[in-house]
C-alpha positions in Angstrom: 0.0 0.0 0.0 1.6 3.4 -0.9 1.8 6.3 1.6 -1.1 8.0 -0.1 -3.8 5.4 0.1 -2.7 4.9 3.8 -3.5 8.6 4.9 -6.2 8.2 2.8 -7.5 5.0 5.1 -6.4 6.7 8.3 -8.6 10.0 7.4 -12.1 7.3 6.6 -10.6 5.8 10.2 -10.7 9.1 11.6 -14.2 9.8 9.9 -16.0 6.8 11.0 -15.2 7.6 14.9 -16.1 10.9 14.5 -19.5 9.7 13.5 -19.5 7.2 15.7 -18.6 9.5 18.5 -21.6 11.9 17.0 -24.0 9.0 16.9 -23.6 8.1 20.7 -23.7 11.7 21.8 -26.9 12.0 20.5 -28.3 9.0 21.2 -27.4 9.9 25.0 -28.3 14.1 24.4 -30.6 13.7 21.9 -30.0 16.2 19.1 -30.4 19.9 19.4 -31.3 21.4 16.0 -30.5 25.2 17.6 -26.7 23.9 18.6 -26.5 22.0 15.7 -27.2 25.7 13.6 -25.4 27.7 16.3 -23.6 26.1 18.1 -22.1 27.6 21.5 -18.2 28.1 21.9 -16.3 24.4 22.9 -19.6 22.7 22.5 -19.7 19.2 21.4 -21.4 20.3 18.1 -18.7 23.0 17.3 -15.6 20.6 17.9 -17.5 17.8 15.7 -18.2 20.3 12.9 -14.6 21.6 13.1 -13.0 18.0 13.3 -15.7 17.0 10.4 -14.7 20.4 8.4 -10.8 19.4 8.8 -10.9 15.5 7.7 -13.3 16.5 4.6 -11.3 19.0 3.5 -8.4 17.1 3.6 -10.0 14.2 1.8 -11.3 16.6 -0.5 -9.5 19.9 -1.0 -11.7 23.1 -2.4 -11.3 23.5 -5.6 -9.3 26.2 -7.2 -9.9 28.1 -9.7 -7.2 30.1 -12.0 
C-alpha cells in the first residue's frame, strides 16, 4: 500500500469515529437542531463540525480556480 492510500484509510478511520462518536452523543443528548445551527463556543457540536470540516477538507480539497 503506498503512503497516499494509507492517509487516505487513516482520514475514513478518523471519519468513521467521529461519527460514531456523533451517533452516541446523540443517542445519549438527543439532538439539538438550535446547537447544531449555532452552536455555542467548545460545544460538542462545534468541535465535531470543526474535526468533520478538517478531515473532509483534507480528503477533498476546495477546488481552485485560476
Amino acid at each position: 500500500m503506498d503512503a497516499m492510500s494509507e492517509h487516505t484509510n487513516e482520514l475514513v478511520a478518523k471519519k468513521i469515529a467521529l461519527q460514531e462518536n456523533f451517533k452516541q452523543h446523540t443517542a445519549v443528548n438527543g439532538f439539538s437542531y438550535e446547537e447544531w445551527i449555532n452552536p455555542s463556543a467548545g460545544s460538542f457540536y462545534e468541535n465535531y463540525k470543526k474535526d468533520l470540516a478538517e478531515i473532509d477538507n483534507e480528503m477533498a480539497p476546495p477546488l481552485k480556480y485560476q
